[in-house]
N, CA, C and O atoms as CSV, one atom per row, in Angstrom:
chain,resi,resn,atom,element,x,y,z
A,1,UNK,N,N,67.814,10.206,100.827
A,1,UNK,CA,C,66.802,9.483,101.555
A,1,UNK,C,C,67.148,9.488,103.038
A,1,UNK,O,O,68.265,9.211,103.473
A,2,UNK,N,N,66.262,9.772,103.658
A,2,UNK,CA,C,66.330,9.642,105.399
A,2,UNK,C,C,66.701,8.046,105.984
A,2,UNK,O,O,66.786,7.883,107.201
A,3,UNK,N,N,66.816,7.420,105.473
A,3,UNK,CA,C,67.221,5.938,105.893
A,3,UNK,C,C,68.623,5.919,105.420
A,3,UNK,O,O,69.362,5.476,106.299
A,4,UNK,N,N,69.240,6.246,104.336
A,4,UNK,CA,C,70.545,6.460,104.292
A,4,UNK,C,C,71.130,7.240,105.081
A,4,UNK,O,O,72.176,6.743,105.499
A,5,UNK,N,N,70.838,8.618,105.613
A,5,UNK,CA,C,71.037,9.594,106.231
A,5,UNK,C,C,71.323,9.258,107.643
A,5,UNK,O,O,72.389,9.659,108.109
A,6,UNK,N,N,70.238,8.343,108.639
A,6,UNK,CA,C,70.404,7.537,109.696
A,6,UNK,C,C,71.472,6.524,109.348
A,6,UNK,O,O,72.030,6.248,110.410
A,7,UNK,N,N,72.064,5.780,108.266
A,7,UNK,CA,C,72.202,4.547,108.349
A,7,UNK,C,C,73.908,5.157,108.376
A,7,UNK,O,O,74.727,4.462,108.978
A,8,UNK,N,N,74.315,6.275,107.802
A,8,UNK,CA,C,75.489,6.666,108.291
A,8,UNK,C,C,76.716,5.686,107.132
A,8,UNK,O,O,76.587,4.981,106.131
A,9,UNK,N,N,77.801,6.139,107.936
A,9,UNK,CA,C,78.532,4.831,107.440
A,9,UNK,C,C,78.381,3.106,107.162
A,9,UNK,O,O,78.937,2.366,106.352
A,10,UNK,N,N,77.164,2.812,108.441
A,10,UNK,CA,C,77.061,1.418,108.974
A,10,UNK,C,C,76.902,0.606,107.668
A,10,UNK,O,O,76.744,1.326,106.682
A,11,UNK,N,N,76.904,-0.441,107.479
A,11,UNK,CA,C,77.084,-1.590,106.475
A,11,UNK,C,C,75.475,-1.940,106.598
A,11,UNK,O,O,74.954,-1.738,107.695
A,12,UNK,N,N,74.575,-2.516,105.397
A,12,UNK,CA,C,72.915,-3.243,106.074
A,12,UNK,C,C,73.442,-4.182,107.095
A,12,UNK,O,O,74.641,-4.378,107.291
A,13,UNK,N,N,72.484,-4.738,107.719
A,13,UNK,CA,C,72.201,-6.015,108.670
A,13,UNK,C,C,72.163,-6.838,107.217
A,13,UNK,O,O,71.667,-6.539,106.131
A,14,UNK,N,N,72.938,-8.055,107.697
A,14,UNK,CA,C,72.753,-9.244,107.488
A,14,UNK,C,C,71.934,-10.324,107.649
A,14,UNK,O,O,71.591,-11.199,106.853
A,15,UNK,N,N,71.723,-10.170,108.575
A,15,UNK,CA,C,70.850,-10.971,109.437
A,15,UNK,C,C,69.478,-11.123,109.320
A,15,UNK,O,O,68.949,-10.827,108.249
A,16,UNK,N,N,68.797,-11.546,110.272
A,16,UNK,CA,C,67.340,-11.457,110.321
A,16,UNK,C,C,67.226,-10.316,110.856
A,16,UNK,O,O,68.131,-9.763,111.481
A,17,UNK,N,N,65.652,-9.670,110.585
A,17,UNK,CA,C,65.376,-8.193,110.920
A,17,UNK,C,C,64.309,-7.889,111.367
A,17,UNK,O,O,63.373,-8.275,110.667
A,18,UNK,N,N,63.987,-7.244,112.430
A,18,UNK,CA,C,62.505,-7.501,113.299
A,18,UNK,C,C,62.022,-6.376,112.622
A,18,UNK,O,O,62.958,-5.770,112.100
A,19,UNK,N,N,60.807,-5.795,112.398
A,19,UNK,CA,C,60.457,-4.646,112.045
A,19,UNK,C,C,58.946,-3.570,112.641
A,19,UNK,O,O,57.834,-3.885,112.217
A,20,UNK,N,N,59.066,-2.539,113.465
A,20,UNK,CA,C,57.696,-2.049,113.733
A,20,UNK,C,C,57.557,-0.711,112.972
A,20,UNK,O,O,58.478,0.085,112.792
A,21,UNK,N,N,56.487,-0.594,112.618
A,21,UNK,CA,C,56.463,0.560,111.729
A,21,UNK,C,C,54.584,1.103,112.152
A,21,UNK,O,O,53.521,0.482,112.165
A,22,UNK,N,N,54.957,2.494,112.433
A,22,UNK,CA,C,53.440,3.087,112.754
A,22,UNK,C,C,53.661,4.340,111.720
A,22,UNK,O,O,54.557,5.147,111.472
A,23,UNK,N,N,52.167,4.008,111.198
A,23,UNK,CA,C,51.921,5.247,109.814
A,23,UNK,C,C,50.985,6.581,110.761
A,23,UNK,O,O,50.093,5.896,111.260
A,24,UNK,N,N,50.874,7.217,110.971
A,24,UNK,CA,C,50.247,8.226,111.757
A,24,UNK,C,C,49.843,9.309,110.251
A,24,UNK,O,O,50.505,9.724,109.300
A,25,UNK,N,N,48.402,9.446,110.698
A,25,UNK,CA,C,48.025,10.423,110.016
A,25,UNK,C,C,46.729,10.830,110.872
A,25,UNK,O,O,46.145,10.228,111.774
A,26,UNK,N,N,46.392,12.609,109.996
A,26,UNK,CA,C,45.965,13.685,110.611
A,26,UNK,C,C,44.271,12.891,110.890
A,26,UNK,O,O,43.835,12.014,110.144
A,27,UNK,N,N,43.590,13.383,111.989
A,27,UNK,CA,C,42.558,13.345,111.895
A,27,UNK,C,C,41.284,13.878,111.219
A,27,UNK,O,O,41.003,15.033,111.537
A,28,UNK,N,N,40.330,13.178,110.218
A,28,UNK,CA,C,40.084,13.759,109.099
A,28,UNK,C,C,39.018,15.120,109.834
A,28,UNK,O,O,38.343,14.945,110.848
A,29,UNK,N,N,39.083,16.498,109.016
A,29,UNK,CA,C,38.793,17.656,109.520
A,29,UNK,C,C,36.977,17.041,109.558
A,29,UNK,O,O,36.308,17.649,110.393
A,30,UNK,N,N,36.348,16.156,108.910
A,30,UNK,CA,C,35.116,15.897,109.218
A,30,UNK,C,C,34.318,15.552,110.595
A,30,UNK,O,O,33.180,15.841,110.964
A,31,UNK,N,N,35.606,14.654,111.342
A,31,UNK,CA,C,35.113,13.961,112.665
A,31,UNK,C,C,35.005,15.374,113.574
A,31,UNK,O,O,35.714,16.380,113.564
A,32,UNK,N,N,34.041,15.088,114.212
A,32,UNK,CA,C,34.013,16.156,115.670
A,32,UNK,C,C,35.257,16.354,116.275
A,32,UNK,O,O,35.956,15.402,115.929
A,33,UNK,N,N,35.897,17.112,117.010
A,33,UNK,CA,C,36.604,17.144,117.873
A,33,UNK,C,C,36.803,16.494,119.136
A,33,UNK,O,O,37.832,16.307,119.787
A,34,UNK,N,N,35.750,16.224,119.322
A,34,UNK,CA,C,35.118,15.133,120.616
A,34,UNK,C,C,35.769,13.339,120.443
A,34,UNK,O,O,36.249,12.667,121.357
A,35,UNK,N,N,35.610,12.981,119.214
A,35,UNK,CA,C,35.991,11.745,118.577
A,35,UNK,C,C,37.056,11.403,118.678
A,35,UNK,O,O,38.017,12.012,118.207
A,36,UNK,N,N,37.125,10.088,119.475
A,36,UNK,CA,C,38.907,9.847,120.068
A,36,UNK,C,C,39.463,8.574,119.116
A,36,UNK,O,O,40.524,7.987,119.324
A,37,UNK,N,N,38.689,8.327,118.223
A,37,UNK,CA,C,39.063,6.725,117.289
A,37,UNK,C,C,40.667,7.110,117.325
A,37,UNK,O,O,41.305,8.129,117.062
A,38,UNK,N,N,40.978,5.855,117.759
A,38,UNK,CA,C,42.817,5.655,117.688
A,38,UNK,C,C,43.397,5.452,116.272
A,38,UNK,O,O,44.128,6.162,115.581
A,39,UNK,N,N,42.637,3.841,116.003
A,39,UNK,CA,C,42.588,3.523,114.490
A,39,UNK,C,C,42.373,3.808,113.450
A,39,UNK,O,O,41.236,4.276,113.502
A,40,UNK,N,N,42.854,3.871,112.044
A,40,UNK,CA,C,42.838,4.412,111.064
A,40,UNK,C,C,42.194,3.523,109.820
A,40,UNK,O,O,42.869,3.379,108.801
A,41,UNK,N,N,41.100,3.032,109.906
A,41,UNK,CA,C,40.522,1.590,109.225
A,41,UNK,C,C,40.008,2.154,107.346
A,41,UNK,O,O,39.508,1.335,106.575
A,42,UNK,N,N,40.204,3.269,107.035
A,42,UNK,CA,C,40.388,3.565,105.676
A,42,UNK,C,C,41.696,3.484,104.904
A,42,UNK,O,O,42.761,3.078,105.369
A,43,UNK,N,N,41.474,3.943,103.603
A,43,UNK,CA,C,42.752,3.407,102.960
A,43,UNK,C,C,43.492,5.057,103.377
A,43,UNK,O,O,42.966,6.059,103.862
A,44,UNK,N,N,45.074,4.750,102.890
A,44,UNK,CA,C,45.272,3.335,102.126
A,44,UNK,C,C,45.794,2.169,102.716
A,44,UNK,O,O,46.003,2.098,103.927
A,45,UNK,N,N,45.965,1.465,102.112
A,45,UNK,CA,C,45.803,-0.437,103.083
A,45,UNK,C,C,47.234,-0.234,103.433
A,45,UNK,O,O,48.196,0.349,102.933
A,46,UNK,N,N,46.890,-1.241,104.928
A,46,UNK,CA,C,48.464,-1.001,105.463
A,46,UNK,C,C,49.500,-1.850,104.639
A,46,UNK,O,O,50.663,-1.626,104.977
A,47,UNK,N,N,49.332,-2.827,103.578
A,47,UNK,CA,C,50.083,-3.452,103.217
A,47,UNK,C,C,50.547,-2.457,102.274
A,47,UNK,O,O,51.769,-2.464,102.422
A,48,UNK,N,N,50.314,-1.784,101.572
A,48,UNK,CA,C,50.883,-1.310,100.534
A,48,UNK,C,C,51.510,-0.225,101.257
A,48,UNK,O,O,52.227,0.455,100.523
A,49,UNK,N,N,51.467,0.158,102.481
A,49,UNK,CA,C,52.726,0.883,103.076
A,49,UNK,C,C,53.723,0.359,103.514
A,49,UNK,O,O,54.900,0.610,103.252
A,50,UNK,N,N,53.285,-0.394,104.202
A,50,UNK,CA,C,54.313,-1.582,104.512
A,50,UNK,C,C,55.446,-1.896,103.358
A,50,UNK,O,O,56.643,-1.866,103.644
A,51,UNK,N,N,55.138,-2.093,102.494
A,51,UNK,CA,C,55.898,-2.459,100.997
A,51,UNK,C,C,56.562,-1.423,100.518
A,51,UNK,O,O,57.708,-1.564,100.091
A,52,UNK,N,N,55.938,-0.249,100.524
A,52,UNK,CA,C,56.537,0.938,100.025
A,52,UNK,C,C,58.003,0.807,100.918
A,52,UNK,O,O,59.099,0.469,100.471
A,53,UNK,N,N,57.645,1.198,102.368
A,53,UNK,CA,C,58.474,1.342,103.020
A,53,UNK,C,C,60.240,0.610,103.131
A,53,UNK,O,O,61.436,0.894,103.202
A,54,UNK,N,N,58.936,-0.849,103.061
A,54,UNK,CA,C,60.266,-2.437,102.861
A,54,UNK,C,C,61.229,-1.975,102.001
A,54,UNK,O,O,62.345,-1.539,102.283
A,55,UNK,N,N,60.567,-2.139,100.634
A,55,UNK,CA,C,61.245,-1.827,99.242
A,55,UNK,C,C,61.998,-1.080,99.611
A,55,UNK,O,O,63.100,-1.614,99.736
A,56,UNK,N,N,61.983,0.616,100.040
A,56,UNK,CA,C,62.645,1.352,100.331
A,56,UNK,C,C,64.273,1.600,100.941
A,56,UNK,O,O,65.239,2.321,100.690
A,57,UNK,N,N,63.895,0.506,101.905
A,57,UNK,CA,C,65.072,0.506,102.398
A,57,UNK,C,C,66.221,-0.894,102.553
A,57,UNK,O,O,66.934,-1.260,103.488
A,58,UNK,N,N,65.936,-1.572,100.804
A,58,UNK,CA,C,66.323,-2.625,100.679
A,58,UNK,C,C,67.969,-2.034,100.311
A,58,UNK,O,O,67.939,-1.112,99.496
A,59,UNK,N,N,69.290,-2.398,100.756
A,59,UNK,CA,C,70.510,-2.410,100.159
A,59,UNK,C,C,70.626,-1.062,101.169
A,59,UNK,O,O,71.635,-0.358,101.114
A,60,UNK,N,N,69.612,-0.781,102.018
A,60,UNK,CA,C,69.951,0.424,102.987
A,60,UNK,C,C,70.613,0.239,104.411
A,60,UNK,O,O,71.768,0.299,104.832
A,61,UNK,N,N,69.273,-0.035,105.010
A,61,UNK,CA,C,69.020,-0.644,106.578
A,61,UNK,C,C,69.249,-2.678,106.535
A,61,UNK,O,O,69.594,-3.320,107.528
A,62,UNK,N,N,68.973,-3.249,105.271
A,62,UNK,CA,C,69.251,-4.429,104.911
A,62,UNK,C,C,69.813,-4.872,103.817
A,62,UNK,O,O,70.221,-3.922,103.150
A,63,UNK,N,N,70.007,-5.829,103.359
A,63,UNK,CA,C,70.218,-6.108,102.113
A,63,UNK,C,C,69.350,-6.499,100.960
A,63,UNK,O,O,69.475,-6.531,99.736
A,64,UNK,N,N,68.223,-6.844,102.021
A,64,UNK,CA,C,67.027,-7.307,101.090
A,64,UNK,C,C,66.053,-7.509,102.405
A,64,UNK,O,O,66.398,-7.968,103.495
A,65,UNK,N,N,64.499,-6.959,101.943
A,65,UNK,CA,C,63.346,-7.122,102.385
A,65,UNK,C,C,63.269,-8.499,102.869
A,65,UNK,O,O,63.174,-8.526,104.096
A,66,UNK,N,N,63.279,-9.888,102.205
A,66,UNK,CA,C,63.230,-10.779,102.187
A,66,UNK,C,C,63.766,-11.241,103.802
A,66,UNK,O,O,63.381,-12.248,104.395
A,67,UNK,N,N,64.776,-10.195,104.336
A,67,UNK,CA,C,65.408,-10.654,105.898
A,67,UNK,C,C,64.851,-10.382,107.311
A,67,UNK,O,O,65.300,-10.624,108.431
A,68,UNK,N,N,63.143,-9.500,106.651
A,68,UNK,CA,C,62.542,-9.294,107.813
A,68,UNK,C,C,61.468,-10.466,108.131
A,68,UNK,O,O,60.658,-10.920,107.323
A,69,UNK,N,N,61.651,-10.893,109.605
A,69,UNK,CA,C,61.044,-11.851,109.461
A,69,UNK,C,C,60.323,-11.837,111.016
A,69,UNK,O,O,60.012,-12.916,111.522
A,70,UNK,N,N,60.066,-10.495,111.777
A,70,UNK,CA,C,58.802,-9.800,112.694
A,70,UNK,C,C,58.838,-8.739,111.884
A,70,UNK,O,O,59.812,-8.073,111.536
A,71,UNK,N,N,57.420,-8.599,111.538
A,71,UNK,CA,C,56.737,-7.100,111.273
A,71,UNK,C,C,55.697,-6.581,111.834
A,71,UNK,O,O,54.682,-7.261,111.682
A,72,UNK,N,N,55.551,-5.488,112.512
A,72,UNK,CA,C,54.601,-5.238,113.386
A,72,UNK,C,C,54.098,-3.698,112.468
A,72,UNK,O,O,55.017,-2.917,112.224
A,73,UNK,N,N,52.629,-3.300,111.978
A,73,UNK,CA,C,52.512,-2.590,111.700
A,73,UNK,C,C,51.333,-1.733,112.012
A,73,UNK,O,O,50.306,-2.412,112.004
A,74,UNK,N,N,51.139,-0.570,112.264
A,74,UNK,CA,C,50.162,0.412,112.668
A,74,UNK,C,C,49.964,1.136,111.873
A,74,UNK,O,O,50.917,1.556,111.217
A,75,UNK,N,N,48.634,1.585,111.602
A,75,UNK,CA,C,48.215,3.048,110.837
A,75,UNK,C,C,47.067,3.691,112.231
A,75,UNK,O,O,46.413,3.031,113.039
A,76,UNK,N,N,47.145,4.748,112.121
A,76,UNK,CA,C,46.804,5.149,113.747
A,76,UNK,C,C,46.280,7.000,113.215
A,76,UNK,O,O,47.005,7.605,112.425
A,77,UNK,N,N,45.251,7.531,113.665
A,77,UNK,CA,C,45.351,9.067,113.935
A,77,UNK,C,C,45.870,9.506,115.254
A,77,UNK,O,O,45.750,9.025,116.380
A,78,UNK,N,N,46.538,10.653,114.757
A,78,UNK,CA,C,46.849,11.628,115.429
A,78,UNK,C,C,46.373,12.935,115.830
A,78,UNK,O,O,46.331,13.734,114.895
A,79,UNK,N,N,45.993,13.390,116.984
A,79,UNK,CA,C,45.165,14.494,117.129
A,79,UNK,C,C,46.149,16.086,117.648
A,79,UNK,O,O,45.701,17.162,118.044
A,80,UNK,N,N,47.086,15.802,117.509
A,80,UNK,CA,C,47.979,16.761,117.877
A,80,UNK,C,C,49.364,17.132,117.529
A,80,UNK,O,O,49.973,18.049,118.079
A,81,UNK,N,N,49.869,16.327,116.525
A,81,UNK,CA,C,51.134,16.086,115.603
A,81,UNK,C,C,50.830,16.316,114.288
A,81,UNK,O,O,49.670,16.273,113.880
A,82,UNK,N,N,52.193,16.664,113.277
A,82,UNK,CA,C,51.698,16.193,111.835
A,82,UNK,C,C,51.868,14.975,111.575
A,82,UNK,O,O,52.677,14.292,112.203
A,83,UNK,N,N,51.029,14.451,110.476
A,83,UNK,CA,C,51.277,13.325,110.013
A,83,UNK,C,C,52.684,12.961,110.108
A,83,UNK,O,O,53.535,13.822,110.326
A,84,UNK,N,N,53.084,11.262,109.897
A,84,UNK,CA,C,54.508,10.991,110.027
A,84,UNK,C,C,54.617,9.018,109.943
A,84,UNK,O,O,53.673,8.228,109.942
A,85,UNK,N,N,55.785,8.782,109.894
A,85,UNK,CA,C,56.023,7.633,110.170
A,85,UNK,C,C,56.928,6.964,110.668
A,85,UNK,O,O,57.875,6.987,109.882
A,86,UNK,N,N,57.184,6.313,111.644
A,86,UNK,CA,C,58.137,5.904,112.435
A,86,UNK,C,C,58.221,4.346,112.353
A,86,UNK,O,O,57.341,3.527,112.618
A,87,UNK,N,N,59.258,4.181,112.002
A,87,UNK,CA,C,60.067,3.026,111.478
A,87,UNK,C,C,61.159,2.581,112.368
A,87,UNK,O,O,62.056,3.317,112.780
A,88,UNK,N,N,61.005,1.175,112.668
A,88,UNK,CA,C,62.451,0.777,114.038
A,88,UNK,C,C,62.320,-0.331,113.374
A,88,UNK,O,O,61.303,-1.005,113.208
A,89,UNK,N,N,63.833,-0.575,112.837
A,89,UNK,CA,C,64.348,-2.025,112.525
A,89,UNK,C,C,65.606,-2.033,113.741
A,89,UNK,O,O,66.398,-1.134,114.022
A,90,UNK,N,N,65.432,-3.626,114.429
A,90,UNK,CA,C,66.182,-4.475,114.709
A,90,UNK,C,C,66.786,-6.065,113.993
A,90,UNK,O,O,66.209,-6.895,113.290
A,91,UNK,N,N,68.627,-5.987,114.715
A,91,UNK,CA,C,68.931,-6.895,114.206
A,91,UNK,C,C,68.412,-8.175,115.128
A,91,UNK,O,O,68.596,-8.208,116.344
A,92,UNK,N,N,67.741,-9.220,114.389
A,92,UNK,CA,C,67.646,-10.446,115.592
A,92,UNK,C,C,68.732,-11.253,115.648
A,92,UNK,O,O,69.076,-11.782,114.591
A,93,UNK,N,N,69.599,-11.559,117.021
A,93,UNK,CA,C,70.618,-12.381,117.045
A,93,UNK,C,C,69.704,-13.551,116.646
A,93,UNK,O,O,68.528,-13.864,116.833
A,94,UNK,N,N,71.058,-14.190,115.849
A,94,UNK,CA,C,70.889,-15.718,115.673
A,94,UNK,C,C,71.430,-16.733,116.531
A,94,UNK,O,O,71.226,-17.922,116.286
């Protein structure tokens, strides 16, 4: 998994855990080329990426989902990249 792979030797955060996560995907081949919509307001729902993601990297990047406690999340097109997703967890001092 690419979150182990980043996470290296390091131990999870303990702590509280801020989280931003942007889902980027392709612009559907239907829209004109002309069409600049940023937003991505079809499925699938951002929560259930969100979750995928969480889950994912529970006992990885944290010890448990349960320690994020900012989540900031985007689903967005892209008109010039492949699809992708970019994920930044911080630790919040206490």
């Amino acid at each position: 998994m690419l979150a182990a792979k980043r996470m290296g030797p390091r131990k999870p955060i303990d702590g509280p855990v801020s989280a931003h996560l942007i889902f980027s995907f392709e612009r559907p081949s239907s829209w004109p080329k002309r069409r600049a919509d940023r937003w991505k307001v079809a499925r699938p729902d951002i929560d259930n990426l969100v979750k995928s993601v969480l889950d994912a990297c529970n006992g990885i990047v944290y010890r448990d989902d349960a320690q994020v406690v900012v989540l900031v999340a985007e689903k967005v097109i892209i008109f010039d990249d492949e699809p992708h997703v970019r994920v930044d967890f911080t630790e919040i001092p206490q």
